[in-house]
C-alpha positions as CSV (number, residue, x, y, z in Angstrom):
1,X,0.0,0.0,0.0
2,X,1.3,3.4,-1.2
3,X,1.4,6.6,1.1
4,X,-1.2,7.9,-0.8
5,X,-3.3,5.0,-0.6
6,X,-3.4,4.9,3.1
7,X,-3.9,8.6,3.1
8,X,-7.2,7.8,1.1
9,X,-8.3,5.1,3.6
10,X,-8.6,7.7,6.2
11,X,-11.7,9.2,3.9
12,X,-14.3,7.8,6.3
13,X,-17.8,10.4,5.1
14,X,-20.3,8.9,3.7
15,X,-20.7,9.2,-0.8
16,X,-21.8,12.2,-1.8
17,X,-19.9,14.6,0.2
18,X,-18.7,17.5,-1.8
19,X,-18.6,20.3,0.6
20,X,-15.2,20.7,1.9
21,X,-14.7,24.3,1.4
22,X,-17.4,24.5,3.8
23,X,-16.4,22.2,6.5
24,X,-14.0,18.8,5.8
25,X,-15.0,15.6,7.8
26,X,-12.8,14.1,10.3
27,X,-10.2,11.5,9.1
28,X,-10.0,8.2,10.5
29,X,-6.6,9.6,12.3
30,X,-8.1,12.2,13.6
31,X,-11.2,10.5,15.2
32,X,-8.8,8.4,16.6
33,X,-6.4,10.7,18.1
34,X,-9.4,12.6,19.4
35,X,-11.0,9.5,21.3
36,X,-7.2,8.8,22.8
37,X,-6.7,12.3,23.9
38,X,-10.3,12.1,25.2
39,X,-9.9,9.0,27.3
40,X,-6.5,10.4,29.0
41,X,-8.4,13.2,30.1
42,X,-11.6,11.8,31.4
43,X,-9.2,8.9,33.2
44,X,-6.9,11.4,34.1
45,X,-4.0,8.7,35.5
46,X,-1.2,10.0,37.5
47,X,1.4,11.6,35.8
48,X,-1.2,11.4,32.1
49,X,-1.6,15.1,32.1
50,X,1.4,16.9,31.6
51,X,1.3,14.8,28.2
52,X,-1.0,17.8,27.2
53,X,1.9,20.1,27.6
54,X,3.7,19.0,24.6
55,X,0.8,19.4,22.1
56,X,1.7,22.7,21.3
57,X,4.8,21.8,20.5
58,X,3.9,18.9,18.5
59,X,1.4,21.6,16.9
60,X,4.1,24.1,15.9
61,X,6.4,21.5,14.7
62,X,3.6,20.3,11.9
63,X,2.9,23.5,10.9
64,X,6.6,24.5,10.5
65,X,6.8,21.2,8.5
66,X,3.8,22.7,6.4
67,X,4.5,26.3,5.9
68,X,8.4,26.2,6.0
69,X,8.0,29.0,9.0
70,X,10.2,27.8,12.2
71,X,8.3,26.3,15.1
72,X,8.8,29.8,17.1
73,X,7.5,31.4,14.9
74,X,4.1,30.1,14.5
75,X,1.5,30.3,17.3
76,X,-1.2,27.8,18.2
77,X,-5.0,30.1,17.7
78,X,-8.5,28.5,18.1
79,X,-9.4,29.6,14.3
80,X,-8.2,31.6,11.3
81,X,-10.2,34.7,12.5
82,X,-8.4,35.0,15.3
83,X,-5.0,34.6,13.5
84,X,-6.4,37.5,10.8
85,X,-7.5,39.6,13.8
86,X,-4.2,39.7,15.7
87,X,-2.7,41.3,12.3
88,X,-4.8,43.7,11.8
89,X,-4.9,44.9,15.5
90,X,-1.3,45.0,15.2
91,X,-0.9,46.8,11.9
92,X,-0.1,50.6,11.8
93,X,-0.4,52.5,8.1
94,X,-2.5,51.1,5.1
95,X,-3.6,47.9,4.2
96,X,-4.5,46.8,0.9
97,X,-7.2,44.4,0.6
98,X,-10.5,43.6,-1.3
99,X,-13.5,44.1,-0.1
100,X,-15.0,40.8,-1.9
101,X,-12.8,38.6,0.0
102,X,-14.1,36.1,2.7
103,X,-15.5,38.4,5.5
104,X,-12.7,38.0,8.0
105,X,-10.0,39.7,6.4
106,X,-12.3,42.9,5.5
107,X,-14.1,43.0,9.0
108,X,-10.9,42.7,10.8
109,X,-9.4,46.1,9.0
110,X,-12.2,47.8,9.3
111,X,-12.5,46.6,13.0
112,X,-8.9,47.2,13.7
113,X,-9.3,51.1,12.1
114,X,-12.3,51.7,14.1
115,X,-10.7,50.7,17.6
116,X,-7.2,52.0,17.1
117,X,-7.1,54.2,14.7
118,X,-3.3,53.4,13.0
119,X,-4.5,51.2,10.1
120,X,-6.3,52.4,7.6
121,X,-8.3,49.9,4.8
122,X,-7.8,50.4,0.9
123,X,-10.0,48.8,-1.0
124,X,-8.5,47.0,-3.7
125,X,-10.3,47.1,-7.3
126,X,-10.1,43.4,-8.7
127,X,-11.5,41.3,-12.2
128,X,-14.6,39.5,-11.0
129,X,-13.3,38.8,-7.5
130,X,-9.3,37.7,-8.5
131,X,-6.9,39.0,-7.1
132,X,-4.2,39.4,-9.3
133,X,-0.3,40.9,-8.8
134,X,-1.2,43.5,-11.6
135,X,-3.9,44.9,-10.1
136,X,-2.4,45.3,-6.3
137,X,0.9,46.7,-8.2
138,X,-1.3,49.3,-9.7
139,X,-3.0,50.6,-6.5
140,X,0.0,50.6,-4.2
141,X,0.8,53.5,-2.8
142,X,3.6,54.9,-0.6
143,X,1.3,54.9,2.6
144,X,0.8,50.8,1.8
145,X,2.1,49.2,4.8
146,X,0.7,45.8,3.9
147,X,-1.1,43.6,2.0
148,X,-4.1,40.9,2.8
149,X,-5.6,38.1,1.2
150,X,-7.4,35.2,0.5
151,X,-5.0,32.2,-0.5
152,X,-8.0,30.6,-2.5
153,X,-11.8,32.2,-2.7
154,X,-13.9,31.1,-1.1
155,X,-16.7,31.9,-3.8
156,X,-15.0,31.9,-7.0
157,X,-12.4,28.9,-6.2
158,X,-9.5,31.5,-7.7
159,X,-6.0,30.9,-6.0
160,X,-4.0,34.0,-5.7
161,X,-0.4,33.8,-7.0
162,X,1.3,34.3,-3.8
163,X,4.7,34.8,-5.6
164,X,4.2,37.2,-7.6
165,X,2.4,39.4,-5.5
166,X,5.8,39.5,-2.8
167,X,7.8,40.6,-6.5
168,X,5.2,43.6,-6.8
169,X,4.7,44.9,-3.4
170,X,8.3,44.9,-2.0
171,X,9.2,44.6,1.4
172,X,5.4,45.2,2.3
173,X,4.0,42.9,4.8
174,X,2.1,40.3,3.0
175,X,-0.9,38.8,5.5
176,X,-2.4,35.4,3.8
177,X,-5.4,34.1,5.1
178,X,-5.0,30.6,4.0
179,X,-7.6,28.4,5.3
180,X,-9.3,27.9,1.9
181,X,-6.2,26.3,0.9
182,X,-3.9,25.1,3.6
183,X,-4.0,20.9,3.4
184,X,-4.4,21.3,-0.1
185,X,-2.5,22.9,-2.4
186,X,1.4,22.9,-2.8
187,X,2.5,26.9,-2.2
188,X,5.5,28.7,-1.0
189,X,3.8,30.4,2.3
190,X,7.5,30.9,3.4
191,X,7.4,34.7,1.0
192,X,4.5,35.9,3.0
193,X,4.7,37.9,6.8
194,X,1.6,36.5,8.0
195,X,-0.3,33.4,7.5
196,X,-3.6,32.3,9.5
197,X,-5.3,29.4,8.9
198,X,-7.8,27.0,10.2
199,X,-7.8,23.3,10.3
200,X,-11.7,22.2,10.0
201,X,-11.4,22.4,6.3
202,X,-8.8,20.7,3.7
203,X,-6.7,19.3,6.8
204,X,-10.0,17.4,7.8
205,X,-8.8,18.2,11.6
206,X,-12.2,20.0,13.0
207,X,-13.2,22.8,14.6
208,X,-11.1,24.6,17.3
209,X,-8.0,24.4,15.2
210,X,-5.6,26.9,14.3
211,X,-2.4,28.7,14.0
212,X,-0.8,32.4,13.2
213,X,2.6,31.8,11.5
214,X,5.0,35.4,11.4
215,X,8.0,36.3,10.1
216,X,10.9,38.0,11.9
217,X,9.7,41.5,9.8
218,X,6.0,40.4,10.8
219,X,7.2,40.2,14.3
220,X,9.2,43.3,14.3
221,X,6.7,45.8,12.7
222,X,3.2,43.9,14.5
223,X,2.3,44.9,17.5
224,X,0.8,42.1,20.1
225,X,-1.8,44.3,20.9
226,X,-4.1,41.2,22.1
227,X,-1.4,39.9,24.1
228,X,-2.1,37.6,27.2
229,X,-0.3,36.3,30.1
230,X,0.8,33.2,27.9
231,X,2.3,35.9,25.5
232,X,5.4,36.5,27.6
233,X,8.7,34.5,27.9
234,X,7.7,33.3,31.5
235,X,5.8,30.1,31.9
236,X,3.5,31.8,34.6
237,X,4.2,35.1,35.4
238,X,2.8,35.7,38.7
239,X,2.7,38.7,41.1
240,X,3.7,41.2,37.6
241,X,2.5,42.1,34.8
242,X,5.7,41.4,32.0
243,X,5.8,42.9,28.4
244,X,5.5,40.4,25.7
245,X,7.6,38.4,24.4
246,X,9.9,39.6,21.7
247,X,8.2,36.5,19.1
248,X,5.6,35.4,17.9
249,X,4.3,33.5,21.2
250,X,3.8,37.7,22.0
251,X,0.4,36.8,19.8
252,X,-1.0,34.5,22.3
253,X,-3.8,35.4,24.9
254,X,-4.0,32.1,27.0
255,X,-3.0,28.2,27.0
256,X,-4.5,26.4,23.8
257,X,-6.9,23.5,23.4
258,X,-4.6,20.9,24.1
259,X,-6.8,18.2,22.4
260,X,-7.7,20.5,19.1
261,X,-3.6,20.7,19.3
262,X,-3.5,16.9,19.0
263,X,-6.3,16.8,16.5
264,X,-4.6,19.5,14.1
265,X,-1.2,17.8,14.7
266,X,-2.0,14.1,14.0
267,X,-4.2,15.5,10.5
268,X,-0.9,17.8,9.5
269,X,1.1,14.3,10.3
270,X,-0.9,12.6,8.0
271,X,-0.8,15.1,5.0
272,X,3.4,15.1,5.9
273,X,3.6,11.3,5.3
274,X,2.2,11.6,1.9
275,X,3.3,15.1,0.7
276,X,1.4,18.0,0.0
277,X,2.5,17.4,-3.9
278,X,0.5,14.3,-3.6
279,X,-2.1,16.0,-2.4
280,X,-2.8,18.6,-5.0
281,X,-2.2,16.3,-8.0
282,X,-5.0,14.4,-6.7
283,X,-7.0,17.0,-6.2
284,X,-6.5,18.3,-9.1
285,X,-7.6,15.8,-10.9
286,X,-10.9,15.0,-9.1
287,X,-11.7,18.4,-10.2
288,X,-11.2,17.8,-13.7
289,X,-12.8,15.0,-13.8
290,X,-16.1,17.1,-12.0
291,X,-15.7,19.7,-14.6
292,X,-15.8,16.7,-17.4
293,X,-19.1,16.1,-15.8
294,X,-20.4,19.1,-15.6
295,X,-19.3,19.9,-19.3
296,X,-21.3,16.7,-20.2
297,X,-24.8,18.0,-19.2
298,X,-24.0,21.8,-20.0
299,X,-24.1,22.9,-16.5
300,X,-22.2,26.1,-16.5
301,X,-18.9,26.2,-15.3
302,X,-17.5,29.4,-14.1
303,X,-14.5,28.6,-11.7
304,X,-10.8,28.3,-13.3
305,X,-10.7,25.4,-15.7
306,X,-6.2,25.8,-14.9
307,X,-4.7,23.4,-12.2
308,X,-2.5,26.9,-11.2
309,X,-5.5,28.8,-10.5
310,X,-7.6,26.8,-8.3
311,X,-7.6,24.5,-5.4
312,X,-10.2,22.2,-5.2
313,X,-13.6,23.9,-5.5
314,X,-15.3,23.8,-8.7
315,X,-18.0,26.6,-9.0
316,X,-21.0,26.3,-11.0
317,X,-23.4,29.0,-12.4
318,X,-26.7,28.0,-13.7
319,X,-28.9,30.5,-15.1
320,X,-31.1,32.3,-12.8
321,X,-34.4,30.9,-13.0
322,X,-32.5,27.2,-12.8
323,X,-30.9,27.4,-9.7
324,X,-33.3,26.0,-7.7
325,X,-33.5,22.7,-10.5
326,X,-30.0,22.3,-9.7
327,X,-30.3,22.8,-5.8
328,X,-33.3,20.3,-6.0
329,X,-31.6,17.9,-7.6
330,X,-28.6,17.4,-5.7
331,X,-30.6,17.8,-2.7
332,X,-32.7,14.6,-3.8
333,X,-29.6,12.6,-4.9
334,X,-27.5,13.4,-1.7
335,X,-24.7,15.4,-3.2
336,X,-23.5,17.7,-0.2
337,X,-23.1,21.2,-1.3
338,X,-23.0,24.9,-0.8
339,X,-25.9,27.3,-2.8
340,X,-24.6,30.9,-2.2
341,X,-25.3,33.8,-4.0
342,X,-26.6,32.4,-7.4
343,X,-24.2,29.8,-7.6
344,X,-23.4,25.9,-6.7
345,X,-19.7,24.9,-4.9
346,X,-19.0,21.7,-5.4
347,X,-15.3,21.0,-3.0
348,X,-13.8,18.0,-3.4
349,X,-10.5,16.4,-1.9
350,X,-8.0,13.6,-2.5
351,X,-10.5,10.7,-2.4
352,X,-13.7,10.8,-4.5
353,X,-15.9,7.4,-4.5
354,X,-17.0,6.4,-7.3
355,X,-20.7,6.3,-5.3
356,X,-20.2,10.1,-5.0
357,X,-19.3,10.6,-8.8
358,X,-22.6,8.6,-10.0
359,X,-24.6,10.2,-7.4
360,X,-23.3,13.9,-8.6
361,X,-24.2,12.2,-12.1
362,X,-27.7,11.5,-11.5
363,X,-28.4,15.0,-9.9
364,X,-27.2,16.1,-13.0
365,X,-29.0,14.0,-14.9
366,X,-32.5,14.9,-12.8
367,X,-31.6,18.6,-13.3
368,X,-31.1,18.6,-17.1
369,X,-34.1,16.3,-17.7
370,X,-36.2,19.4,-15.4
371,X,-35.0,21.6,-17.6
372,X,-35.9,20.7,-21.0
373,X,-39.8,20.6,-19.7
């Protein structure tokens, strides 16, 4: 048995799951290291819980292994809001950002500007929703302190060429929320300042799960302005109140979920053993193969048809008064997907059954058969 194929044996949802942009069932690892981590805490043996302690390390080491960020520089955070939040909070000057992007990168600028007052938000002019290098080295200006967005939209399913926008914004701070993307696609987070992301998506690890990963220039020109007591370079700093720490653990309010820590770790682990490459090329093609579909019954594809430009959500666009046939009918066949604002995301992953393929099929075929009546 190949990496890859034990990676696929740890697909456990049921056919006809194609929603994991939305939220990506547990693996099989994951369940189990959950139930494990469970059962030392409920028995709670002497001696069993300082195990917990070491999570966070084990969590930081899997990222670092992910993102190509050192371990001290990435901090454990219950979500990718959170992350997002602590960057804009800490961000003095202008940030260049579009307002179409998933909702927690715009409400955190404008959040962070209304509290503070030392970060101002510039709305960035894109093509239908992409952001594009060109069009952020166009609107640069000499007040742009930094730049935010969206690894992969969540709507359009368009992955943003994190390369090439470090080549046309300079030593800018580049924030990345990631979480659309992180788990599965192959990308050199290592030119960006900032990176947030979740694990309840691609990574398959569940809710609760997070981390903020920053640069030494992040860390230098951030301020921890949501800093706790955990945010210091003293285990437990009793009887004063100490400045942050000079690193990134200054971005940390209190002591993580040591189980989500666990349950983020082991899904990273998994994706590690088989390689993030691995990952994406199978992806990648499950996606094609999706579009082929799709193509097959003339349901309107409007997502990137190019491997470089997407991740794995395939976005579909029937005309208006169809919408609902197409809804209906992958409600009725048991296809798991997201409706949102006129459109159909179909997400899909390494593994696709061949259940879940003829199942998609049939909704297909129930849609076009409504609409030639």
């Amino acid at each position: 048995m190949t990496a890859l194929d034990r990676f696929l044996d740890g697909f456990i949802a049921d056919p006809g799951y194609l929603d994991y942009a939305r939220i990506g069932p547990l693996s099989a690892g994951v369940v189990a290291e959950t139930l494990g981590q469970t059962e030392v805490l409920s028995r709670a043996r002497f001696g069993s819980l300082d195990h917990f302690q070491t999570q966070d390390e084990r969590l930081r080491a899997a990222v670092a292994r992910a993102t190509g960020f050192r371990p001290d520089q990435i901090v454990s955070e219950p979500n990718t809001t959170t992350g997002v939040m602590q960057a804009m909070f800490g961000l003095t000057g202008a940030v260049l950002l579009s307002a179409g992007d998933f909702p927690s990168v715009p409400f955190a600028a404008v959040r962070a500007a209304e509290a503070l007052r030392v970060v101002t938000p510039i709305w960035l002019e894109t093509d239908h929703g992409r952001v594009t290098p060109g069009q952020i080295r166009e609107q640069l200006t000499p007040t742009t302190a930094a730049v935010a967005v969206c690894l992969v939209d969540s709507r359009t399913g368009h992955r943003v060429d994190l390369e090439g926008i470090r080549q046309v914004i300079g030593d800018r701070l580049l924030i990345v929320d990631a979480i659309q993307g992180f788990g599965a696609v192959d990308v050199p987070y290592e030119v960006a300042d900032v990176v947030a992301s979740g694990g309840q998506k691609w990574v398959r690890a569940g809710w609760g799960t997070g981390f903020l990963a920053l640069s030494d220039r992040a860390v230098e020109r951030l301020v921890p302005v949501f800093s706790g007591f955990a945010g210091t370079d003293v285990a437990e700093p009793w009887d004063e109140v100490l400045p942050p720490s000079r690193s990134a653990n200054a971005f940390r309010v209190s002591n993580g979920d040591a189980i989500a820590q666990a349950r983020f770790a082991a899904a990273l682990e998994e994706v590690a053993d088989v390689g993030i490459r691995a990952v994406e090329d199978a992806i990648a093609v499950n996606v094609s193969l999706l579009i082929d579909l799709a193509d097959e019954f003339a349901v309107p594809v409007v997502s990137s048809r190019d491997d470089r430009e997407r991740a794995g959500i395939l976005v579909l666009e029937p005309p208006a008064g169809q919408l609902t046939l197409l809804r209906i009918a992958l409600h009725n066949h048991g296809v798991s997907a997201t409706t949102r604002n006129g459109t159909v995301r179909l997400s899909t992953h390494a593994a696709l059954s061949p259940d879940t393929v003829d199942m998609l099929r049939g909704a297909f075929t129930s849609y076009a058969t409504a609409v030639t009546y």
